[in-house]
C-alpha positions as CSV (number, residue, x, y, z in Angstrom):
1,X,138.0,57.9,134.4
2,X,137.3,56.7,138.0
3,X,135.4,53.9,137.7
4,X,135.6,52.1,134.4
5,X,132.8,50.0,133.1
6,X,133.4,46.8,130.7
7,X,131.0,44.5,128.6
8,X,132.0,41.0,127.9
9,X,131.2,40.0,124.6
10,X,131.7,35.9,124.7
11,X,131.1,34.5,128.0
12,X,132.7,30.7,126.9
13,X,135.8,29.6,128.2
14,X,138.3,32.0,127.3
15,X,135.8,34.7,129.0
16,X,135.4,32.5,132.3
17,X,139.3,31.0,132.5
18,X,141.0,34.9,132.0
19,X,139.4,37.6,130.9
20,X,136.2,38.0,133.7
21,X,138.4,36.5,136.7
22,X,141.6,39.1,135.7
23,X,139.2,41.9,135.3
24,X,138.0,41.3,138.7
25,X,141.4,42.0,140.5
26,X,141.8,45.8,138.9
27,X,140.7,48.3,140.9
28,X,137.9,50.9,139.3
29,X,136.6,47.9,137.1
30,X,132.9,47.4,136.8
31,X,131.8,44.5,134.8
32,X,128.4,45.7,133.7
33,X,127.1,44.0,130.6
34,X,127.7,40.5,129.2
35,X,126.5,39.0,126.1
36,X,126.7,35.3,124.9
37,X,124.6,33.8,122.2
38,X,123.4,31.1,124.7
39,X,121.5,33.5,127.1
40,X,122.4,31.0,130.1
41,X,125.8,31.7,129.8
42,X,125.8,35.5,130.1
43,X,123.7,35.2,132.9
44,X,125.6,33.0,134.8
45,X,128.9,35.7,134.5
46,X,126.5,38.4,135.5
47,X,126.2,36.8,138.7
48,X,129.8,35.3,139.0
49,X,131.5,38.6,137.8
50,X,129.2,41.2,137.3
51,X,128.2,44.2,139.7
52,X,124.7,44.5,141.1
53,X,122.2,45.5,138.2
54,X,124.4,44.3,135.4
55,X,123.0,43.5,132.2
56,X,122.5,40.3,130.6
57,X,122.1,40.6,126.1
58,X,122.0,37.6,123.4
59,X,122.7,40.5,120.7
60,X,126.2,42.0,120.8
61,X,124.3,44.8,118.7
62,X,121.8,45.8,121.3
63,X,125.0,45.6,124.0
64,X,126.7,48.5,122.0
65,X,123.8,50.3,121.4
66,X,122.0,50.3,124.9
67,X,126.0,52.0,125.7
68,X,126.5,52.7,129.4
69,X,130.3,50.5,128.9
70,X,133.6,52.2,128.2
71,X,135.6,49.2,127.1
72,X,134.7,45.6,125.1
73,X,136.3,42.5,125.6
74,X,135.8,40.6,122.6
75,X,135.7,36.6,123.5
76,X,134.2,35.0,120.7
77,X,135.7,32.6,118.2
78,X,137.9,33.7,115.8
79,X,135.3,34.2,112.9
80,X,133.9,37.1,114.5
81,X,136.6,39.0,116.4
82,X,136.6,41.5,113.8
83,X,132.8,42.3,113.5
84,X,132.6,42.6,116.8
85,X,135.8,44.4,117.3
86,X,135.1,47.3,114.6
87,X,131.2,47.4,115.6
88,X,132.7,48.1,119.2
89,X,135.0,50.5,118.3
90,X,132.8,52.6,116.1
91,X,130.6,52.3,119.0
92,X,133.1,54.6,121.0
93,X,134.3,52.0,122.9
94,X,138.1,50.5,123.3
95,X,138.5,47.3,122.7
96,X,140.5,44.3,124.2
97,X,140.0,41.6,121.7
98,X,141.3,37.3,122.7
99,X,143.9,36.5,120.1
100,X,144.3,36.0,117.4
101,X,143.5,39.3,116.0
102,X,141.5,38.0,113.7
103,X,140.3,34.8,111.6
104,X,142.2,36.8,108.3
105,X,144.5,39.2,107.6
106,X,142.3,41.5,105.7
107,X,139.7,41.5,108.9
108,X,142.9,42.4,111.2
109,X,144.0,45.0,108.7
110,X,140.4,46.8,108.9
111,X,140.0,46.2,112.9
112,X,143.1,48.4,113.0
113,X,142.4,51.3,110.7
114,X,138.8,51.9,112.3
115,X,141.0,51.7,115.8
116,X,143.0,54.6,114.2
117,X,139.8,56.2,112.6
118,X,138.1,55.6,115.8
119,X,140.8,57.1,118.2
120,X,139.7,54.7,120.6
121,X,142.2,51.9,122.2
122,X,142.7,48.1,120.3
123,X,145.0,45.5,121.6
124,X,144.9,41.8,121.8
125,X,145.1,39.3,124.2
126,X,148.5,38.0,124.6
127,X,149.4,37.4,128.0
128,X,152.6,36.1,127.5
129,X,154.5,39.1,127.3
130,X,153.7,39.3,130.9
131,X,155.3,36.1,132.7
132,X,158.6,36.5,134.5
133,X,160.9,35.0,132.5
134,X,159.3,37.2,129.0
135,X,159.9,40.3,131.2
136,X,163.1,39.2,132.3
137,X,164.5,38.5,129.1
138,X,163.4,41.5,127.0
139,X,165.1,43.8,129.7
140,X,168.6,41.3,128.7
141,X,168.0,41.9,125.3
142,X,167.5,45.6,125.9
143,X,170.6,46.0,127.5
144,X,172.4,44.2,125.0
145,X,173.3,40.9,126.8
146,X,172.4,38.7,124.2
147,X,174.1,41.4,121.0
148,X,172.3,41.2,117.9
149,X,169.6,38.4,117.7
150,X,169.7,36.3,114.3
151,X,167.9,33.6,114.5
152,X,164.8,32.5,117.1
153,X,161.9,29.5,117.6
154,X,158.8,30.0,118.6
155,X,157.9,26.8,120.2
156,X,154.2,25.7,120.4
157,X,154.1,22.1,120.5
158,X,152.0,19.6,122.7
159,X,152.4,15.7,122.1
160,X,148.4,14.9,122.7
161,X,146.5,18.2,123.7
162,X,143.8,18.3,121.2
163,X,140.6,20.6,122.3
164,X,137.5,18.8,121.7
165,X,135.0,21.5,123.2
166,X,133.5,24.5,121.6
167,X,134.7,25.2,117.7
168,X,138.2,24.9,117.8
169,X,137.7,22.0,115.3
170,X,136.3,24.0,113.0
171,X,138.0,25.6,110.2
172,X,135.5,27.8,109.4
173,X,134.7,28.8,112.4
174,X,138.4,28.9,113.6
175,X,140.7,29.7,110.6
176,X,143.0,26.8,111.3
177,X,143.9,24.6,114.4
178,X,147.3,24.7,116.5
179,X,149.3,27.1,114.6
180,X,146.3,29.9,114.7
181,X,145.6,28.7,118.3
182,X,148.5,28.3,120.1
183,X,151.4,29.4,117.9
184,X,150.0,32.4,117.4
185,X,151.3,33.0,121.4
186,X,155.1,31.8,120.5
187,X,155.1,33.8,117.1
188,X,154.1,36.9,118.8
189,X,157.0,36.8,122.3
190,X,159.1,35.6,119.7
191,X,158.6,39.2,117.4
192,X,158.0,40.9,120.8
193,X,161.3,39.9,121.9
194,X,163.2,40.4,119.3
195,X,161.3,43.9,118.7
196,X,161.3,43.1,114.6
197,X,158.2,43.0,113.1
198,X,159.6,44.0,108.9
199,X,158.9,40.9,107.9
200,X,160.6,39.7,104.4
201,X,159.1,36.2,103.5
202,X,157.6,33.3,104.7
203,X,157.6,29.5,103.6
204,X,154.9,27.1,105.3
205,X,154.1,23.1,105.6
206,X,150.7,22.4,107.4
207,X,149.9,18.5,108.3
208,X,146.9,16.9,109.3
209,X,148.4,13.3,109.8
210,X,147.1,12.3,113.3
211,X,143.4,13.9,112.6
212,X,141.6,10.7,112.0
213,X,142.6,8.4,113.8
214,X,139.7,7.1,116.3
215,X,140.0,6.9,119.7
216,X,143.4,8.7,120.2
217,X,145.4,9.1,123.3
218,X,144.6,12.9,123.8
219,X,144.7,14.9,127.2
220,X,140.6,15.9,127.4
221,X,139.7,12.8,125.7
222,X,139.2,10.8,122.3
223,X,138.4,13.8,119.5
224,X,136.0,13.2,117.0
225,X,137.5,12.6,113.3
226,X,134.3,14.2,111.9
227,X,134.0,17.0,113.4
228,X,138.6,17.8,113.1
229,X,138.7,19.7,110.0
230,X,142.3,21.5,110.8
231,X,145.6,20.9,111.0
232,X,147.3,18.6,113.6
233,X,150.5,20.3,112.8
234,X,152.1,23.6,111.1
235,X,155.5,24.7,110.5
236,X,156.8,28.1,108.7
237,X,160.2,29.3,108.0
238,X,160.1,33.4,108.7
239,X,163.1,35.5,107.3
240,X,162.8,39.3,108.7
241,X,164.0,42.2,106.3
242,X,167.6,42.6,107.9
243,X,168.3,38.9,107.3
244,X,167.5,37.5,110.8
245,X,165.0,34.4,110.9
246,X,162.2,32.7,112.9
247,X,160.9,29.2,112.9
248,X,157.6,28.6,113.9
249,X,156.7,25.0,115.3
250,X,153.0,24.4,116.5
251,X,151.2,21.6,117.3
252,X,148.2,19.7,118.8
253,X,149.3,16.2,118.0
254,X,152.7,15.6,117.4
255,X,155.3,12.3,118.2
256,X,157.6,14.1,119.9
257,X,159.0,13.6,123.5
258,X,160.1,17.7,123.1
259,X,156.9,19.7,124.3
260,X,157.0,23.5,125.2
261,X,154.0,26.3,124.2
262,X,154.4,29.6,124.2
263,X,158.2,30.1,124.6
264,X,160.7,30.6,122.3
265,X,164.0,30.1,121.7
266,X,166.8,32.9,120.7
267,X,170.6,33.0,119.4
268,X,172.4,36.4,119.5
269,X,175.9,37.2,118.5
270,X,176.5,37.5,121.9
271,X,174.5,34.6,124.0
272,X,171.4,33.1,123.3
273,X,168.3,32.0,125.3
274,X,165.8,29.5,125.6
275,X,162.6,29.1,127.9
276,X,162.6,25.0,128.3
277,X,162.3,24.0,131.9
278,X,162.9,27.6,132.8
279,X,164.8,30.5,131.5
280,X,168.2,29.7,130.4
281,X,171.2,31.8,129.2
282,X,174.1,30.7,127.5
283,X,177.7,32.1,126.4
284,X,181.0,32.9,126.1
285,X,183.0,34.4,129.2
286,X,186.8,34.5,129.5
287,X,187.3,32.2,127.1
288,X,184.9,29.8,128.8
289,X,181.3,28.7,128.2
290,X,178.5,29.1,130.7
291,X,174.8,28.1,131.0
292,X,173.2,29.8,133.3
293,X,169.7,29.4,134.9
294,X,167.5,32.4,136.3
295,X,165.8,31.9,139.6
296,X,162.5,33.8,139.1
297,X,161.0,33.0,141.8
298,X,161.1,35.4,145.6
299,X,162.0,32.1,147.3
300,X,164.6,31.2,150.3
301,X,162.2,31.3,153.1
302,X,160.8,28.8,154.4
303,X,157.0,27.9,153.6
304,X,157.2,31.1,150.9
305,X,157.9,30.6,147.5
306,X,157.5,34.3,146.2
307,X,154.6,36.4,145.2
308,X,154.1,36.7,141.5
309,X,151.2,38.1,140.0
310,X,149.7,36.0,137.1
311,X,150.0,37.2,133.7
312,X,146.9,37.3,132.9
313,X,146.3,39.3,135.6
314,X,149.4,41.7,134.9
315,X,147.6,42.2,131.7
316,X,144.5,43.4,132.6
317,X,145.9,46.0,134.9
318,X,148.9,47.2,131.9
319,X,145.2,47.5,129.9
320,X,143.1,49.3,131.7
321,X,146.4,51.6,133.2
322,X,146.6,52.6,129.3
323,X,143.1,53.7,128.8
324,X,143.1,55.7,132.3
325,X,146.6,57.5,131.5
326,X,145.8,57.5,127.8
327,X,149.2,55.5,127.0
328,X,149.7,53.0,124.2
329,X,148.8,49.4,124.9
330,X,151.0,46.9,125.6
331,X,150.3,45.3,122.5
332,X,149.8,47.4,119.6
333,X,147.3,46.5,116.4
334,X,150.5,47.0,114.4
335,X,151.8,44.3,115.8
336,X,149.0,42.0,116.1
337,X,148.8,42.6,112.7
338,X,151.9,41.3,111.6
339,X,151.6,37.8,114.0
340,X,148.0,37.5,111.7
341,X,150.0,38.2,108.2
342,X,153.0,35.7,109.2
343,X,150.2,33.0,110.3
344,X,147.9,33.6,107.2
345,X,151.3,33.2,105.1
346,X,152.3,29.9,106.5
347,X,148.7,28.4,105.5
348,X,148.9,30.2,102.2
349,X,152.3,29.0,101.5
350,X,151.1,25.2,102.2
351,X,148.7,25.0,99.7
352,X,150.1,26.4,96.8
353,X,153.8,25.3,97.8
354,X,155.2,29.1,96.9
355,X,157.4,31.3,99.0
356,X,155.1,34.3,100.5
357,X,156.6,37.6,100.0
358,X,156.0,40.5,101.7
């Protein structure tokens, strides 16, 4: 495929701040359709994004069905990721879908047998995988630096950081609030990492302590108690099938002076690992301790502090290198799947106060 062409379903936030922008630095990508339910919208990324001629829909329907794309971005809210997703697919298209996979387990579960059905490419949006310091540590823990990893957190907290546009308010529309927002980013480095995705139980708390209060300190501005129908906060204990274990900390609102999203924490037999302030490794060495830090960055020259290519950015290219070479994604729908079980467990385990087996 020399030249391949890609609708945008979703042309909000998400759409504008990664997916449309990162698209635009592979070479061979045309952005040729885009499709938002507020028509504005889609025409405005036509022009920002989109090549001369490129079509502008309100239906995702009449997108898929008009065809002339060979790959969907799905960057609606979480509701409809699987409707869209499987209408895409069955469309004959390959699909890049924002996390998280879906808004429930079952819809993930189905999103990834009509991939399989289908023979046409799924994966989900978690840049993460891509930053320096993720790369860097997954080739440690592949060459057995760190020995056998036991137990891990997947850190997704902010003190005050509380979205007030669009629907991530809205449980319905949404699923849930921080932990199916942002922790679903930490949960999945965390089982990325650690390459174990048999997962044996989970145990869950969810809060929503902070929710009403009017007029709170929060980073875009006072939220509106009305309209905050999720969780403020959401915590899960994970235990894997060969005994290792995961916590899971998210978080919108929280009083706490420790803040840290999308990294993780890990303790191996043999060091352990932790992404705070930038990647750290600690151990054992001639009957000594050390703590090391990793200087990521191309530095030492003057006026030049490296070139590193953003994630996001990485992502897109490791994407659309799949489809041309026919390779598997980065991320899988396997795995995807499992980060949407573990998150669907912690809220199920909150409300009826039972451990969730597997």
């Amino acid at each position: 495929m020399s030249t391949i062409k890609v609708g945008i379903i979703g042309c909000g936030g998400i759409a504008n701040g990664k997916h449309m922008p990162s698209l635009k630095t592979v070479a061979g990508v045309e952005q040729v359709a885009f499709c938002d339910i507020d028509a504005s919208k889609a025409e405005k990324a036509a022009q920002e994004y989109g090549v001369q001629g490129a079509k502008v829909y309100t239906s995702y329907m009449d997108l898929l069905n008009e065809g002339g794309v060979d790959v969907i971005h799905v960057c609606t809210p979480n509701i409809s990721h699987d409707a869209i997703a499987i209408a895409a697919l069955q469309a004959g298209n390959h699909v890049m879908c924002e996390k998280p996979m879906a808004k429930t387990s079952a819809g993930a579960r189905l999103m990834r047998d009509v991939a399989r059905e289908s023979g046409k490419k799924l994966t989900i949006g978690y840049q993460s995988r891509h930053r320096p310091d993720s790369q860097y540590l997954k080739q440690l823990i592949e060459d057995g630096e760190l020995g056998e990893v036991y137990f891990a957190k997947a850190h997704a907290i902010r003190r005050r950081a509380v979205p007030t546009w669009g629907v991530f308010l809205d449980e319905e529309a949404q699923g849930g609030g921080p932990l199916i927002d942002i922790g679903t980013h930490a949960l999945d480095l965390t089982l990325w990492l650690m390459n174990n995705y048999n997962v044996k139980s989970v145990k869950g708390s969810v809060y929503r302590k902070l929710a009403d209060r009017e007029k709170a300190a929060n980073a875009w501005g006072p939220w509106d108690p009305k309209q905050y129908t999720v969780e403020d906060s959401a915590f899960g204990f994970i235990e894997l099938a060969n005994g290792a274990t995961i916590f899971l900390e998210s978080s919108w609102a929280l009083n706490t002076r420790e803040t840290g999203e999308a990294i993780c924490t890990l303790y191996g037999t043999d060091a352990g690992a932790d992404m705070r302030g930038g990647l750290h490794v600690n151990g054992e060495k001639n009957s000594r301790l050390y703590d090391l830090k990793v200087d990521l960055g191309g530095g030492g020259v003057a006026f030049y502090d490296g070139a590193t290519a953003k994630a996001e950015h990485i992502e897109a290219q490791k994407w659309i290198d799949a489809i041309r070479n026919d390779t598997e994604p980065v991320v899988t729908p396997d795995q995807a799947l499992v980060v949407s079980e573990i998150l669907e467990a912690i809220y199920e385990s909150s409300k009826t106060g039972q451990l969730i087996t597997f």
